[in-house]
PAZAPA-4460 file (N, C-alpha, C; in steps of 0.05 Angstrom, whole numbers, plus 32768, in hexadecimal, padded with zeros to 4 digits):
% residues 182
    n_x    n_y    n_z   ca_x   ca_y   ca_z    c_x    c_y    c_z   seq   type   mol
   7CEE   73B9   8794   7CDC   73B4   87AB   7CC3   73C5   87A7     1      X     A
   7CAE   73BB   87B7   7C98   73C8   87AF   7C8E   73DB   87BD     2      X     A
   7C80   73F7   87B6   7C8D   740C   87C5   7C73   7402   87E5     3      X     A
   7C67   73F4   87DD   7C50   73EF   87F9   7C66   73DB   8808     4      X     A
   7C76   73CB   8800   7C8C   73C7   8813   7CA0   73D5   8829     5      X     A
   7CA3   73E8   8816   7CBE   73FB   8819   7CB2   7412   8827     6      X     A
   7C94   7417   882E   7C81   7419   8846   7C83   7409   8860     7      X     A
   7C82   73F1   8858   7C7B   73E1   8872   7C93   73E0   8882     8      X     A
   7CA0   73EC   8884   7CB5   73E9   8898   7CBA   7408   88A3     9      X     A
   7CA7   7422   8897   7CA7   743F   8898   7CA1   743F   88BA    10      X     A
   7C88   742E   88BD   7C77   7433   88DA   7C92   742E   88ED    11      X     A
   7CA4   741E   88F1   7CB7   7409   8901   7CC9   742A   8905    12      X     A
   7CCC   743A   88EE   7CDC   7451   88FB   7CCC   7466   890A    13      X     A
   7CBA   746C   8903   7CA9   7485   890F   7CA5   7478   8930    14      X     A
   7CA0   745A   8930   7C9B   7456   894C   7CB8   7450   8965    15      X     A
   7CD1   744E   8955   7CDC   7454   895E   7CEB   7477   896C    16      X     A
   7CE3   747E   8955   7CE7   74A3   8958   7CD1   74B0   8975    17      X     A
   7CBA   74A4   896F   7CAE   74B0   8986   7CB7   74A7   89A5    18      X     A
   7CC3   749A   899D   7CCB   7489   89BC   7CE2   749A   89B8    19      X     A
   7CF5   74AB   89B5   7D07   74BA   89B3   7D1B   74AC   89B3    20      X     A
   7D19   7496   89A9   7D38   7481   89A5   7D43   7477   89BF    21      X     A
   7D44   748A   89D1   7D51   7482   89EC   7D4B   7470   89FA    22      X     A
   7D27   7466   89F0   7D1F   7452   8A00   7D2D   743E   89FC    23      X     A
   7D2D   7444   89E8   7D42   741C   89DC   7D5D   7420   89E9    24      X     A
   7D61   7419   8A01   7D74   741A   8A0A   7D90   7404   8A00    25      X     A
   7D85   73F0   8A01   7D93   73D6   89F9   7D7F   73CD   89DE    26      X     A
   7D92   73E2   89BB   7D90   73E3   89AF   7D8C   73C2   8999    27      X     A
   7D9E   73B8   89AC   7DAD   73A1   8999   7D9E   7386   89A5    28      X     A
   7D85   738C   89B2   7D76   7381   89BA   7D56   737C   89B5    29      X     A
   7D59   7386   899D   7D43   738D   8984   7D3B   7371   8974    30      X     A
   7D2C   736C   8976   7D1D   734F   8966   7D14   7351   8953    31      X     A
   7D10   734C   8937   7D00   7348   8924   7CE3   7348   8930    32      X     A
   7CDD   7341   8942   7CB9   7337   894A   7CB8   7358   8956    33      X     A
   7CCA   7361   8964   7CC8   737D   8972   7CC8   738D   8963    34      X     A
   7CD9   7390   8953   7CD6   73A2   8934   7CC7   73A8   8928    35      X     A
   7CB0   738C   8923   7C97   738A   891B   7C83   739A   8927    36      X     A
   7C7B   7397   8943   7C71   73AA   894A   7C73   73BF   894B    37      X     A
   7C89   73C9   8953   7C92   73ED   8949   7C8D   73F0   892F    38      X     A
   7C85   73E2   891E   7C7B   73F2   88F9   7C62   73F3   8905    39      X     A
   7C4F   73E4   890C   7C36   73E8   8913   7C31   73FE   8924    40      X     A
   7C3C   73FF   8944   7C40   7413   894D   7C3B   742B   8941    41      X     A
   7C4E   7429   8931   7C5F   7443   892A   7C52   744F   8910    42      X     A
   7C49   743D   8905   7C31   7447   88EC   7C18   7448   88F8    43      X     A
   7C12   7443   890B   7BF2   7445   8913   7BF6   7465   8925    44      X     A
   7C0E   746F   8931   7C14   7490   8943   7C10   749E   8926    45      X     A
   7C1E   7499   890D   7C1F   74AC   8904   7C02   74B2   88EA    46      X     A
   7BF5   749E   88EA   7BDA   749A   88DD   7BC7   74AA   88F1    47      X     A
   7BC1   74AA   890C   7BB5   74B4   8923   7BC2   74DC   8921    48      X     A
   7BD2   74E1   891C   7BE4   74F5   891E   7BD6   7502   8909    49      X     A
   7BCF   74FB   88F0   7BC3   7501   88DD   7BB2   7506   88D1    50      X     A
   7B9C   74F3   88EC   7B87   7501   88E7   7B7A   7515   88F3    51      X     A
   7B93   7514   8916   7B87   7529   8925   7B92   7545   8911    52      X     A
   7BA0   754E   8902   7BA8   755A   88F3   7B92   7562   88DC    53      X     A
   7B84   754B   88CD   7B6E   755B   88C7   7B4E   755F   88D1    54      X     A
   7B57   7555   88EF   7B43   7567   88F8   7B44   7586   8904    55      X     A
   7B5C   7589   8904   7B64   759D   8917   7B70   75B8   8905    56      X     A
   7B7C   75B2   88F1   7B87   75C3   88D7   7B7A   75CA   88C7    57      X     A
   7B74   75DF   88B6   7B6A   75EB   88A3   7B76   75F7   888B    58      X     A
   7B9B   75EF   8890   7BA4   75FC   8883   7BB2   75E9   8871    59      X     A
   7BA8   75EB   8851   7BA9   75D6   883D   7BC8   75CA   8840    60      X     A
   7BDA   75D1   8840   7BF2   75C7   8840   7BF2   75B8   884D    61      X     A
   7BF1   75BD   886A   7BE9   75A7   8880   7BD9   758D   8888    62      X     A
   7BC6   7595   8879   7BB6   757F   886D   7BBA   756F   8852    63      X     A
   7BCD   7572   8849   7BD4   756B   882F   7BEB   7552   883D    64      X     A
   7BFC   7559   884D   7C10   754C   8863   7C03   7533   8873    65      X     A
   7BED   753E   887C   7BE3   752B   8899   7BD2   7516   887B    66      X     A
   7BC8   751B   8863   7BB9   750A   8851   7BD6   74F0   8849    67      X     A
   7BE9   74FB   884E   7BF9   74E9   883B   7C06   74D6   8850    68      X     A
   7C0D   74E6   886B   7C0E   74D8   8885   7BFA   74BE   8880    69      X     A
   7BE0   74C1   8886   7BCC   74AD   888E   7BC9   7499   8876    70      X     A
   7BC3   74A4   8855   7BCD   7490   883F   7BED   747E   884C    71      X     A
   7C01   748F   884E   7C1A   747E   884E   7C1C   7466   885C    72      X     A
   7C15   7471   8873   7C18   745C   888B   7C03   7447   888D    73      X     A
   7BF2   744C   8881   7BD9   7444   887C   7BE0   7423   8872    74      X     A
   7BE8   742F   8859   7BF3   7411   8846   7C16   740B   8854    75      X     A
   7C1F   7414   8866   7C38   7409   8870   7C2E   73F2   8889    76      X     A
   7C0F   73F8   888D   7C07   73E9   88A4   7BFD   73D0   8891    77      X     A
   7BF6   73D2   8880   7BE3   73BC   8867   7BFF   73B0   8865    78      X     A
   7C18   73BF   885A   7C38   73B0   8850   7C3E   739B   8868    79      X     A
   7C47   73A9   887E   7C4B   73A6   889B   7C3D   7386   88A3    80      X     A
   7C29   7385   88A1   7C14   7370   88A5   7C1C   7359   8894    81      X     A
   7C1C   735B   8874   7C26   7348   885D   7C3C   7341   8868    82      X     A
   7C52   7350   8875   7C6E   734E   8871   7C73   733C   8882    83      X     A
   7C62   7338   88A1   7C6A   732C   88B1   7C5E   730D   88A8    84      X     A
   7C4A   730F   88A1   7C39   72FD   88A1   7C4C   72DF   8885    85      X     A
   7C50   72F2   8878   7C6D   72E6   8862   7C85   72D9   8875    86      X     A
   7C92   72EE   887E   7CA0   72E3   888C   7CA1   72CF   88AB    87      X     A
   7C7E   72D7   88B4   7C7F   72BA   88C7   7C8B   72CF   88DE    88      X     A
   7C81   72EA   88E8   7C8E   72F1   88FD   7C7A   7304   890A    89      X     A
   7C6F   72F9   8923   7C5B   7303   8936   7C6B   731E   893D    90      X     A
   7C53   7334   893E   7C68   7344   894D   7C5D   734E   896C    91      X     A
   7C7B   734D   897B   7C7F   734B   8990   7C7D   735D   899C    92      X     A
   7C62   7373   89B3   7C62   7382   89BA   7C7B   7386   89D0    93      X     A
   7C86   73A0   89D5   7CA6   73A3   89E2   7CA3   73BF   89F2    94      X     A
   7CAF   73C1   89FB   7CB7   73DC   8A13   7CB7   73F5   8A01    95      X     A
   7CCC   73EE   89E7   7CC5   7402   89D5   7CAB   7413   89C9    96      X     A
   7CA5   73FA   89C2   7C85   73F9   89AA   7C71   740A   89BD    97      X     A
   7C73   73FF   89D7   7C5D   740C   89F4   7C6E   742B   89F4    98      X     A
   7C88   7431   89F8   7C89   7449   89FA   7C87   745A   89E2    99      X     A
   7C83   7454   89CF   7C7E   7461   89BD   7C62   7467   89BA   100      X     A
   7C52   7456   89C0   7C38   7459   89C0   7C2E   746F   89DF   101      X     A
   7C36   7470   89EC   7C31   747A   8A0E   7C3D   749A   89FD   102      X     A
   7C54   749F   89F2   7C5D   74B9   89EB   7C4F   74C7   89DA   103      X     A
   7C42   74B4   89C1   7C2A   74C3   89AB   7C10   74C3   89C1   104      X     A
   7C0C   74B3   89CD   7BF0   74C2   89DD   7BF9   74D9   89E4   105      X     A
   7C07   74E6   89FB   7C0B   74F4   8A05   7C0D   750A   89F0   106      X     A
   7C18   7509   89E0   7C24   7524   89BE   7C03   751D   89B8   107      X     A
   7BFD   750C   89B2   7BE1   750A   89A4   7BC7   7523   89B9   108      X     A
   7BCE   751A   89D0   7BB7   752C   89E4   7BC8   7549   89E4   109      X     A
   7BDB   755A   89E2   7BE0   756A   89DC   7BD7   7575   89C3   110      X     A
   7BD7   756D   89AB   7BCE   7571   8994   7BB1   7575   8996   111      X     A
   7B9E   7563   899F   7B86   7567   899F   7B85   757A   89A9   112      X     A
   7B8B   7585   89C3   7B92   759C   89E0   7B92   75B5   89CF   113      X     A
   7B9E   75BB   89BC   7BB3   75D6   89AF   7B9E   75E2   89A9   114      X     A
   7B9B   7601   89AB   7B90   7613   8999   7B95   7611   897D   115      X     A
   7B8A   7612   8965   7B82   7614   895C   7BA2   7622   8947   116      X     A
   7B9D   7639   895C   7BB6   764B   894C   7BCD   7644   894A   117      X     A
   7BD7   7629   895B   7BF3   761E   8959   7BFB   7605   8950   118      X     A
   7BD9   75FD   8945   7BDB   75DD   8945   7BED   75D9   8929   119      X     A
   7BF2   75E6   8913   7BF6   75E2   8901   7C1F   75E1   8900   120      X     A
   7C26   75EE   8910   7C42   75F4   8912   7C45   75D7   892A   121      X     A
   7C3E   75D8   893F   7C40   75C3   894D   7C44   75A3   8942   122      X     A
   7C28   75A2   8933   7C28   7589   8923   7C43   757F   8918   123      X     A
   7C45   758F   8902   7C64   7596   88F4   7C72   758F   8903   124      X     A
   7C78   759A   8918   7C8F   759B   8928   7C9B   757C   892D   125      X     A
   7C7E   7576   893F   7C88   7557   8948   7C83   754B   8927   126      X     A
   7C7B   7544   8912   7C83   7535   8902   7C9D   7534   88F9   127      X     A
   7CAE   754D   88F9   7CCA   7551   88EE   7CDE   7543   8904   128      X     A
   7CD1   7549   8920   7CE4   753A   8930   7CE8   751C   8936   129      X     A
   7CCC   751F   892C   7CBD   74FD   8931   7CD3   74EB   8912   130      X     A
   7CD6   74F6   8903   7CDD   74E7   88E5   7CFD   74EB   88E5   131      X     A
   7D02   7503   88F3   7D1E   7504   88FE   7D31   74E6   890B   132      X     A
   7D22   74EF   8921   7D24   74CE   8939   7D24   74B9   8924   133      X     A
   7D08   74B7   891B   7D06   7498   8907   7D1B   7492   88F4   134      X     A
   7D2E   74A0   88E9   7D40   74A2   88D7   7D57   749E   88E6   135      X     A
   7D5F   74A2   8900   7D71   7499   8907   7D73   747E   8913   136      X     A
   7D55   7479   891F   7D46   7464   892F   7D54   744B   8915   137      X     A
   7D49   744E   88FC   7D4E   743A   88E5   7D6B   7437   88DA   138      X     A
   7D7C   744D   88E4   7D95   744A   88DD   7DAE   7439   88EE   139      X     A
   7DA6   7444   8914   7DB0   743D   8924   7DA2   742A   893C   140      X     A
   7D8A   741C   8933   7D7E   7411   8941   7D72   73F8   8938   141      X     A
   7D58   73F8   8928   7D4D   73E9   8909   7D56   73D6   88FC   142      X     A
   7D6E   73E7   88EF   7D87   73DB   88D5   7D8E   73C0   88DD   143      X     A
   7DA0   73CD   88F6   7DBE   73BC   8903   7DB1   73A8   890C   144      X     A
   7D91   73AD   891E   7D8B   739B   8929   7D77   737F   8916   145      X     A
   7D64   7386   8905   7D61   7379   88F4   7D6E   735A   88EA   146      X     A
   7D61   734E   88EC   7D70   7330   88E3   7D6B   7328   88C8   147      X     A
   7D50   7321   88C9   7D4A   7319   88AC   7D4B   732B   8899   148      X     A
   7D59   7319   8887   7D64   7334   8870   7D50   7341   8860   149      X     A
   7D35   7335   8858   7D26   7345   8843   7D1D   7359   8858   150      X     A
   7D12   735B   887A   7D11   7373   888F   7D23   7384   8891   151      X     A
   7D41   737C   888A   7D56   738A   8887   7D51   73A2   8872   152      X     A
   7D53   7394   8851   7D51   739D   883F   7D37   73B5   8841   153      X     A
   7D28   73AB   884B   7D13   73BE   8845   7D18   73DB   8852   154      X     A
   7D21   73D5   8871   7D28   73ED   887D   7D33   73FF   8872   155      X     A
   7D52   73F3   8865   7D63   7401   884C   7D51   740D   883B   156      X     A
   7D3D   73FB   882B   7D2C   7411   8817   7D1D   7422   881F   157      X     A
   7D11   7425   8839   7CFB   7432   8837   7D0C   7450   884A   158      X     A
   7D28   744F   8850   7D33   746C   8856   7D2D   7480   8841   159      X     A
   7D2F   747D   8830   7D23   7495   8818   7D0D   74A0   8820   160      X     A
   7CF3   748F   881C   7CE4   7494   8821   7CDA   74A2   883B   161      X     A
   7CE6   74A1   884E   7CDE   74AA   886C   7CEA   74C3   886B   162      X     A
   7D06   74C6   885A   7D13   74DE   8857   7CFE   74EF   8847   163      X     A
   7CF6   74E9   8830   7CDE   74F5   8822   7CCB   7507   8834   164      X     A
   7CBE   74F8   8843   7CA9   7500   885A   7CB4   7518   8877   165      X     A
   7CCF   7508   8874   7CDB   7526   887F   7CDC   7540   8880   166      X     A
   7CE8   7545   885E   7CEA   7553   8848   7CD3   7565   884F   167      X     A
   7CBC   754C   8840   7CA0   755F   8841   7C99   756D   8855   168      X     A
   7C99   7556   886E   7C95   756C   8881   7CA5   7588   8893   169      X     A
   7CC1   7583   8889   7CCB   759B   8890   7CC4   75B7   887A   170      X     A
   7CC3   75AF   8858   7CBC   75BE   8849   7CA1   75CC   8853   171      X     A
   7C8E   75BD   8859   7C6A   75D0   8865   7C73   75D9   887B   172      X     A
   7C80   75D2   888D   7C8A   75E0   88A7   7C93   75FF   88A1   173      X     A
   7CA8   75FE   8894   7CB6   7616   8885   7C9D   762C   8876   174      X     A
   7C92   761B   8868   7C79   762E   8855   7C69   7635   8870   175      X     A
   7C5E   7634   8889   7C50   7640   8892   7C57   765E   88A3   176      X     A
   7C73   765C   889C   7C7D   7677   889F   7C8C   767C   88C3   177      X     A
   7C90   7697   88C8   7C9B   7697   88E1   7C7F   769A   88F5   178      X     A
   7C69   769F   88E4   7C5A   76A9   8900   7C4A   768B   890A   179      X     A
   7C34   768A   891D   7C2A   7676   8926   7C14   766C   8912   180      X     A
   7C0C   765B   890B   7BFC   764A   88F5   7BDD   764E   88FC   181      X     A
   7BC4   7654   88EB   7BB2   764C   88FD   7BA6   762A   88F1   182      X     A
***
């Protein structure tokens, strides 16, 4: 599969994660068309996330993170787009997709808000929890619910990858040490 594929289905977890999973109450009530929009969603919070990051960060690691954020999701929104458009599937704005988006404003206007001196540990923070959520979002939410199998498949491939981004961002989290970031 092609790895701008195995992207396009990255956004569908992040926009589940920011909705803290809970919203989806009635999990098994997930649509392929709803799905769809949570990758858009959900790659357009964490592209926005990224760049308030390099406006707000100075500290190269950090910016090295929020660069690969905004590339990733970037072309998962370009995948995302092809994928549906292949498959013939409008996507269906949902209670989810809206609360996920209503939750990154709010984290988003905090972020802008922060001094300076904390923005860099903060950032971090919510990305590790944010990629957290999305990893379970795709395991126990995504997967099961998913119909069409190449949407299926893809989800399956692109867990690596989101784990990857995890990784990273808990590894720069860790490098900025115990004290506060500037």
């Amino acid at each position: 599969m092609r790895t701008t594929h195995r992207f396009a289905l990255f956004a569908a977890f992040a926009v589940l994660a920011a909705s803290a999973i809970g919203q989806v109450a009635n999990a098994a009530e997930v649509t392929d068309p709803q799905i769809a929009a949570i990758v858009v969603t959900a790659n357009s919070i964490d592209i926005a996330n990224g760049k308030i990051a390099l406006d707000r960060s100075k500290t190269p690691a950090v910016r090295d993170f929020a660069n690969l954020m905004i590339k990733d999701h970037t072309a998962v929104n370009a995948s995302a787009t092809a994928l549906v458009t292949k498959l013939g599937v409008k996507p269906e704005p949902n209670a989810t997709s809206k609360s996920l988006q209503d939750a990154a404003d709010a984290e988003q206007g905090k972020l802008r808000a922060m001094p300076v001196a904390g923005f860099d540990r903060a950032y971090l923070e919510n990305e590790v929890a944010y990629h957290k959520q999305v990893l379970a979002a795709i395991n126990d939410v995504l997967i099961p619910n998913a119909q069409n199998a190449e949407l299926k498949k893809m989800l399956v491939d692109v867990k690596p990858a989101f784990q990857a981004h995890l990784d990273h961002a808990e590894k720069t989290l860790a490098g900025l040490g115990s004290g506060t970031s500037h």
